[in-house]
C-alpha positions in Angstrom: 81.8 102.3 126.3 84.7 104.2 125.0 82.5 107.3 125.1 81.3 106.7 128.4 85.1 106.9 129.9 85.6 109.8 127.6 82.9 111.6 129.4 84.2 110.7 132.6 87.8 111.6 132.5 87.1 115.1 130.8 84.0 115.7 133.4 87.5 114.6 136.3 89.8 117.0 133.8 87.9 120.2 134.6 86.8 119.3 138.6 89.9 118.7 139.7 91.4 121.6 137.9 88.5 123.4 139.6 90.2 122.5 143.0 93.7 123.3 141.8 92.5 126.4 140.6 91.0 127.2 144.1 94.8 126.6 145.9 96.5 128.8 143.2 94.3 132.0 143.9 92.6 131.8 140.8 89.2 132.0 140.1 87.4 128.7 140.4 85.0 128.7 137.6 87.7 129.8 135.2 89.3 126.3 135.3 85.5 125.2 133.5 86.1 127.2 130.9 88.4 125.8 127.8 91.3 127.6 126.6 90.9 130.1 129.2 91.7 127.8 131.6 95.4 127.2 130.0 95.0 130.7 129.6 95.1 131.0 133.0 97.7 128.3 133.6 100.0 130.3 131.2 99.5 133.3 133.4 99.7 132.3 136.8 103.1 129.9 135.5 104.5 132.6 134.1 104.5 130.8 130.3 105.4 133.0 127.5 101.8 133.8 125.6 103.3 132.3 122.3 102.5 128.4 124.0 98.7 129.4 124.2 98.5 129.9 120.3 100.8 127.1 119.6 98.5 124.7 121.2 95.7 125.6 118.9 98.1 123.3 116.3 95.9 120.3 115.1 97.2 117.1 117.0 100.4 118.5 118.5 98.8 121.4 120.5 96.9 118.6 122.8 100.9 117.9 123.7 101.2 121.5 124.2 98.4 121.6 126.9 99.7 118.4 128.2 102.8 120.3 128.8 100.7 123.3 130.2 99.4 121.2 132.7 102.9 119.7 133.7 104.0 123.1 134.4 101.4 123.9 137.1 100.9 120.5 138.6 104.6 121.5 139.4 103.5 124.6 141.0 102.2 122.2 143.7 106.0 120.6 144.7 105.6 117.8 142.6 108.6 117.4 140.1 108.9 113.5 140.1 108.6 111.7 137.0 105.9 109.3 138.7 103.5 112.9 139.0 103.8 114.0 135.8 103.4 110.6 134.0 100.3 110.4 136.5 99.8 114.7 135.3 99.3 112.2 131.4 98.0 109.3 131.8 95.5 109.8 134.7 94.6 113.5 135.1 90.9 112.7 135.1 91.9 111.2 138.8 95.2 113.4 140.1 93.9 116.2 139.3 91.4 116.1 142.0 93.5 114.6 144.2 95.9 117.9 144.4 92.5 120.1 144.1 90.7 118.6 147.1 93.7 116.6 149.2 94.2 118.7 152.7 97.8 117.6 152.3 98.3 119.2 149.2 99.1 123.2 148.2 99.9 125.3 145.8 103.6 126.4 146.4 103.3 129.4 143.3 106.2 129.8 140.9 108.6 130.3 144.1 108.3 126.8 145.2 110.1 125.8 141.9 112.8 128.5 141.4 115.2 126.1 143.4 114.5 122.7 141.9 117.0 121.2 139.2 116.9 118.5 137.0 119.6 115.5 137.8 121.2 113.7 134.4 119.9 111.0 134.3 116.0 113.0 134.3 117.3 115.3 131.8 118.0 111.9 129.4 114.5 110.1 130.4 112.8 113.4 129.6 114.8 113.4 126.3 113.5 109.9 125.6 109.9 111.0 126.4 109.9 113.8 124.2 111.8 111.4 121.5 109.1 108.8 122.1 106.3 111.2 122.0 107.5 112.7 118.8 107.7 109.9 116.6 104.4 108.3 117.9 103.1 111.5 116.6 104.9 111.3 113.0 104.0 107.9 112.9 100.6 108.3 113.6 99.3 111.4 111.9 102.4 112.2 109.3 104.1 109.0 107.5 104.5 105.8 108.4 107.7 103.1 106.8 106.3 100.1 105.5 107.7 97.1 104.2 106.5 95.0 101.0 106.4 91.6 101.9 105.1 89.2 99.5 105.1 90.0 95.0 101.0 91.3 95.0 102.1 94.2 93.9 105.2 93.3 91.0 106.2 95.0 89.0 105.0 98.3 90.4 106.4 96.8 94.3 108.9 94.5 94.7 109.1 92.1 97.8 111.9 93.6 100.1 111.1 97.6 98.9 110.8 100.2 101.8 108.3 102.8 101.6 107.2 105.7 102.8 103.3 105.8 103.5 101.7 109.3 103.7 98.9 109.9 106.1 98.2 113.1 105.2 97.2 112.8 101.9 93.7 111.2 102.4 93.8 112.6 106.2 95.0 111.2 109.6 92.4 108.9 111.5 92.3 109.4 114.4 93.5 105.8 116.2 90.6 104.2 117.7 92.7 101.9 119.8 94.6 104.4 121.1 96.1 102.5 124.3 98.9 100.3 122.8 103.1 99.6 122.9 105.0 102.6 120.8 105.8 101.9 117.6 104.7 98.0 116.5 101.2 97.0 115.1 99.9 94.3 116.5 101.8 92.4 118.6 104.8 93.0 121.0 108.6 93.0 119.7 110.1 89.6 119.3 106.3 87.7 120.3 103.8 86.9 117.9 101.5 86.2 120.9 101.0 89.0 122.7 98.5 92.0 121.3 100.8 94.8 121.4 97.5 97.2 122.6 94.7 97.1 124.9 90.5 97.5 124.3 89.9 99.3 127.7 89.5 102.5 126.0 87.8 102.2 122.3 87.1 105.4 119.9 84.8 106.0 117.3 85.8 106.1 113.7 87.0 110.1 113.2 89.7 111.2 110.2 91.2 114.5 110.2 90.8 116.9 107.1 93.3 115.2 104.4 95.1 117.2 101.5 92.9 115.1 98.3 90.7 112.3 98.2 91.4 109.3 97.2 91.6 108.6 93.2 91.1 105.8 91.0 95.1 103.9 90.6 96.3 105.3 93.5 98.6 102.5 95.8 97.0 102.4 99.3 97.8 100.9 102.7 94.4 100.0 104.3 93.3 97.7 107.0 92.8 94.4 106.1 88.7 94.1 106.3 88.3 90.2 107.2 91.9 90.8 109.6 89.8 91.7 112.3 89.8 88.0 113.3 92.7 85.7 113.0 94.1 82.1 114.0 97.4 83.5 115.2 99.3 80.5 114.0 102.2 79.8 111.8 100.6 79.6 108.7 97.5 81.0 109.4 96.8 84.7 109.6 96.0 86.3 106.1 97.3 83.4 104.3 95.1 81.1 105.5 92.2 83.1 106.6 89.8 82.6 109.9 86.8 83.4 107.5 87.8 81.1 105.3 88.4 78.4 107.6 84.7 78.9 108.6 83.0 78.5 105.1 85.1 75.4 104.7 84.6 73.8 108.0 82.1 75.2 109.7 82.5 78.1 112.9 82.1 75.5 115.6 84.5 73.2 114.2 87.2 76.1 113.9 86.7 77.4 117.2 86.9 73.6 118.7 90.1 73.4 117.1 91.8 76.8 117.3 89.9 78.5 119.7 92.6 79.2 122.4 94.3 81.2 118.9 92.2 83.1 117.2 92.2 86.6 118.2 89.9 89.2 117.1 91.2 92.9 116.1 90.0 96.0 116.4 89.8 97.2 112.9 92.6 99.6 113.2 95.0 96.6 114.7 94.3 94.1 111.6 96.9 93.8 109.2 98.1 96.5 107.1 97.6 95.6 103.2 99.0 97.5 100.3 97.2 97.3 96.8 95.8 99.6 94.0 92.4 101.0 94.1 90.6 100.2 90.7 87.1 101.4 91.7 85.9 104.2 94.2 82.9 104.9 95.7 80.1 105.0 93.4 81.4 103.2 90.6 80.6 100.0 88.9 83.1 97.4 88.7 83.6 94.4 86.4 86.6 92.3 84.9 86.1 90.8 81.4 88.8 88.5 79.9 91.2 89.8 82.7 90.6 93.4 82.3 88.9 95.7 84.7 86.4 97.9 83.6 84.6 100.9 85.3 81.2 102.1 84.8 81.5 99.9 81.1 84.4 101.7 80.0 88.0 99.7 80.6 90.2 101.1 83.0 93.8 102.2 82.7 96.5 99.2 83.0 99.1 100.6 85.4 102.8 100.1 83.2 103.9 97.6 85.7 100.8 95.4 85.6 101.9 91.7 85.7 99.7 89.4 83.9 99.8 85.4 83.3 101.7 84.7 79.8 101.7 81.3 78.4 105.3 81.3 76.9 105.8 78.5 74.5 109.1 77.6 73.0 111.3 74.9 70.2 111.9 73.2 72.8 115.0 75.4 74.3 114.6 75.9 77.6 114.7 79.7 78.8 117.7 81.2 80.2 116.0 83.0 83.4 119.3 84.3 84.3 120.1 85.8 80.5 116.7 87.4 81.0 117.7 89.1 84.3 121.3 90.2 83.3 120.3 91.0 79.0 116.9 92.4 79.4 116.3 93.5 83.3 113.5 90.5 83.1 113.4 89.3 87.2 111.5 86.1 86.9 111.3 85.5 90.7 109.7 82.8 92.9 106.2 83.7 94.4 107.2 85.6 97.1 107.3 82.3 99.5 110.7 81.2 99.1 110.3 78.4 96.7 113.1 77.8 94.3 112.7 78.5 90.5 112.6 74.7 89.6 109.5 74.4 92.1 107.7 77.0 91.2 107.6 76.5 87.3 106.5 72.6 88.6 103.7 73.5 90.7 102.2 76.5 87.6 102.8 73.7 84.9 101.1 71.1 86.9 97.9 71.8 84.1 100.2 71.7 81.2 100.9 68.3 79.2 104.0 70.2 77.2 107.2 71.1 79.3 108.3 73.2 77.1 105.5 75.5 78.0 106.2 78.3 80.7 103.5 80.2 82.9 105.2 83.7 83.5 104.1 86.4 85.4 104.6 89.0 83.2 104.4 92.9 82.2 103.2 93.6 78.8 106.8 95.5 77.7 108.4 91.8 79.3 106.4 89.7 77.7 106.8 92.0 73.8 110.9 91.5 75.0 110.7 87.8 75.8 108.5 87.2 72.5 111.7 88.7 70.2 113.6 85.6 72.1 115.2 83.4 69.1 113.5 79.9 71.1 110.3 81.4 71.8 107.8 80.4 69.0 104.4 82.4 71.3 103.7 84.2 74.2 99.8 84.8 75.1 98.5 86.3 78.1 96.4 83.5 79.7 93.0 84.0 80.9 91.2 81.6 83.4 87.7 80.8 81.9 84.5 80.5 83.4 83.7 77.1 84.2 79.7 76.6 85.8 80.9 73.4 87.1 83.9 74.7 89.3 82.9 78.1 90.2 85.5 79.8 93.0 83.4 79.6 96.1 86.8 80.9 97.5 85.6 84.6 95.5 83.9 87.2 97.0 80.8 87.2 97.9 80.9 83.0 97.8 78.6 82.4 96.0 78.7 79.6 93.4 75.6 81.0 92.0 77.2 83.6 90.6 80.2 82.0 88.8 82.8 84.5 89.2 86.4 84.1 89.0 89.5 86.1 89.4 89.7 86.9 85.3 85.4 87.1 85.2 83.6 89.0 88.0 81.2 91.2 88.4 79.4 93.4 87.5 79.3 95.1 91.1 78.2 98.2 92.2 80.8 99.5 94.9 78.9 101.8 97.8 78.8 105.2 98.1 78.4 107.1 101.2 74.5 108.2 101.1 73.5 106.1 98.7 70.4 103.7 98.9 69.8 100.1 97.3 67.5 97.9 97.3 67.6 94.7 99.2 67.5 91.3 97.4 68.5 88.1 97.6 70.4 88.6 94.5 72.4 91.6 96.2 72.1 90.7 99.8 75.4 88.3 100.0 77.5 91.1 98.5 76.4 93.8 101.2 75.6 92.0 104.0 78.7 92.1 105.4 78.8 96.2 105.0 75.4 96.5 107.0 76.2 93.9 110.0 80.4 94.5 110.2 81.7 97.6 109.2 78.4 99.7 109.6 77.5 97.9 113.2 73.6 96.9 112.4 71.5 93.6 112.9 70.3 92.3 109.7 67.5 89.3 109.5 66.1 87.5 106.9 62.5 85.7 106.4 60.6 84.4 103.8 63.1 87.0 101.6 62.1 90.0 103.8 65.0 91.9 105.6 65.1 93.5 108.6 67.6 95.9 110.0 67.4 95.9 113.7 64.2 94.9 114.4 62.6 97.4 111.7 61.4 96.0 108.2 63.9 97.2 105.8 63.5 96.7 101.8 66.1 99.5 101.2 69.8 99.9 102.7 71.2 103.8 102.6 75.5 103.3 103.1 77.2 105.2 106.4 80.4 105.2 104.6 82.1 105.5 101.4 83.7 102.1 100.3 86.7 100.9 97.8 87.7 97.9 95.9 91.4 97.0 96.1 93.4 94.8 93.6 97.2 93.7 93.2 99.2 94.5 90.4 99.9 91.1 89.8 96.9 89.6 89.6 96.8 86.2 89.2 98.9 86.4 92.6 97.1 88.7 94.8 94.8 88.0 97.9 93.2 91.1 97.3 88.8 92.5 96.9 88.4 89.8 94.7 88.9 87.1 97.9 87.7 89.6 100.9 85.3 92.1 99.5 85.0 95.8 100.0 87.4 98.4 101.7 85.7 100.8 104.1 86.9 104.5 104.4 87.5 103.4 108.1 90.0 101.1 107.1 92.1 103.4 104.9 95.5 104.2 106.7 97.4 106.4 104.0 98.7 106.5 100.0 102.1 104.8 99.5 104.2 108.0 97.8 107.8 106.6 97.5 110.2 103.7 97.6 113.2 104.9 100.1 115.4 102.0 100.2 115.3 98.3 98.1 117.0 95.0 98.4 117.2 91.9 96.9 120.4 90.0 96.3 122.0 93.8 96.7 120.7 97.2 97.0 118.3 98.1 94.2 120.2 101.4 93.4 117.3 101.9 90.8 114.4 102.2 93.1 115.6 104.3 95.4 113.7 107.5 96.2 111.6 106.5 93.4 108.0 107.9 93.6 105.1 105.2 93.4 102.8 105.7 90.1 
């Protein structure tokens, strides 16, 4: 459909610049032509030449021609702002309006010499421009983001501001390109209202990007199962729609939520921030905790926080010695629970109270084990059980008896690569065929076919990623959801401008992201 309107507004673009063409005293068929018609534009406008070259500029020289265009729809009297925002938005249909209206001509560069901005136009076309310019940046250049929950501690803090670089792994362009300037999602000051409209829907398309993407680097993505939501306190990512489903069933959620779950476009669904351990190709498992890659263990990033078991003589740690002695923040989980609650609820599972369950960084945890009360400090490993395997873990199924600390291993999809279909496999995939690669897959008697046609082999339309938290036995990340598609991929986080917590983090600012 998007395509479709596409079609038509550029096949409106060119005929009823054909007709404006006509009224100017320029050669009709020279308005079919692109480039040369600006060309022409520039010429009969009187432009200096420079503005034909700059609009050649990837991204910004379409806002060139926009300009262009603006320029000679003014050769036809019309200087209002209501005709030029109609010159932007609807060209495809004013266009031939001025080109074939009897009650429109072309006045020529005459019919302008004596018009004049007023003030208050000069400040709204300020305002534009202003408008226009950071849509751009924030678009197709860099982005500020916001951490807001302890995924990624140490190497993110909650409450760090960061810059995210679109450039580095290429701009895409938006596929929902109709939307309120500078939110997400939803409007300012209402969670309610979708801050963008569906009318007009793009295919996927990224521009050229300065690297690919490499194994440990921190990436903002899409969140894959975002695209539908229960928009209700609550709800959202942290209590997924998808989840809600497998537990109670899809008829029973949309009886009771219906009227508030909303379903995304891809690009609109939340914006996620984790490491990528595994790229395209690879083969991922975690042993003991650990993640390995193609059977050889991957690097541990320094600020890595694990679950220690700290035991002591029966002293109680000083949490606040740790912070102000040894730079140890032992913080809540990111929820705004107290201290006191949060070492209850991660002792719940342990008899002895002087036993503490720390998220921890292996340089905290060798500091806190030089503590004069504390007797051990192991790093604590959740162990495969057969009996309570975590249907909550990607790709849910108990069959499998993964966990977050024992998974895999998993082969993660490769743009032009084949596999084979099995019901061994199929639960891990499925999702990549029917979602995020838009086919209809069916199943009988342990056949598979793939819109209508039989189908024992599946060859990937895009390269995929698998995304984990730094703190990770507190992270919501591939291990829950599954696989990141390139489509999904919005930019690489490159450095923490501003911090705060309790007071400015002095340390962390400008501080590049490793």
């Amino acid at each position: 459909m998007g395509w479709i309107i596409f079609i038509l507004a550029t096949i409106g673009w060119h005929v009823g610049m054909y007709g404006m063409f006509k009224k100017a005293g320029i050669t009709p068929w020279k308005a079919l032509v692109p480039l040369y018609n600006t060309w022409c534009i520039i010429q009969k406008c009187n432009i200096r030449r420079i503005w034909f070259y700059l609009q050649l500029i990837p991204i910004a020289g379409q806002f060139i021609t926009i300009w262009l265009t603006i320029h000679f729809v003014m050769q036809f009297g019309r200087f209002s702002l209501v005709h030029h925002a109609l010159t932007v938005l609807f060209p495809f249909v004013y266009f031939p309006y001025l080109g074939f209206s009897k009650n429109e001509s072309c006045k020529g560069v005459e019919g302008i010499q004596h018009y004049r901005k007023t003030v208050v136009r000069e400040w709204i076309d300020a305002a534009a421009f202003a408008v226009v310019a950071a849509t751009l940046i924030r678009t197709f250049v860099f982005e500020a983001y916001a951490i807001p929950s302890g995924s990624m501690e140490k190497t993110l803090l909650v409450n760090d501001y960061l810059f995210v670089n679109k450039m580095a792994y290429g701009p895409r362009i938006p596929t929902t390109p109709l939307g309120f300037p500078f939110v997400h999602n939803t409007m300012p000051f209402s969670e309610t209202t979708p801050s963008y409209s569906t009318l007009l829907q793009l295919d996927y398309r990224r521009l050229p990007g300065m690297q690919k993407i490499k194994r440990n680097d921190v990436v903002v993505f899409n969140l894959p199962q975002g695209d539908t939501i229960v928009n209700l306190p609550g709800f959202g990512s942290a209590r997924p729609y998808y989840q809600l489903v497998r537990e109670q069933g899809r008829q029973a959620v949309w009886d009771q939520y219906g009227s508030n779950i909303w379903v995304h476009p891809f690009d609109k669904a939340d914006n996620y921030i984790k490491r990528c351990v595994a790229l395209a190709g690879d083969t991922l498992e975690v042993r003991d905790g650990l993640v390995y890659i193609n059977g050889r263990k991957g690097d541990n990033p320094l600020f890595t926080q694990q679950t220690f078991v700290v035991k002591t003589n029966g002293t109680p740690i000083d949490f606040d010695n740790l912070l102000a002695d040894y730079h140890i923040e032992i913080r809540d989980d990111g929820e705004g629970e107290e201290r006191e609650q949060y070492q209850q609820q991660l002792q719940e599972s342990f008899a002895n109270s002087h036993e503490y369950i720390l998220a921890l960084t292996q340089n905290d945890a060798a500091t806190i084990q030089k503590l004069p009360n504390v007797t051990s400090v192991q790093r604590y490993v959740i162990p495969v059980n057969p009996v309570m395997s975590r249907v909550e873990i990607f790709p849910y199924d108990s069959a499998k008896q993964w966990n977050e600390d024992h998974y895999g291993p998993l082969y993660i999809p490769a743009k032009g690569a084949t596999i084979a279909l099995t019901q061994e496999n199929i639960s891990i995939y499925r999702r990549l065929i029917t979602m995020y690669e838009g086919h209809r897959l069916d199943e009988q008697n342990g056949q598979y076919t793939i819109d209508g046609k039989p189908a024992p082999t599946y060859t990937f339309k895009y390269n995929y990623y698998w995304m984990m938290g730094d703190n990770r036995h507190n992270s919501q990340d591939s291990r829950f959801w599954g696989f990141v598609p390139e489509t999904h991929i919005v930019g690489k986080a490159s450095f923490t401008m501003f911090s705060w917590y309790k007071g400015v983090r002095w340390e962390r600012m400008l501080r590049g992201i490793k």
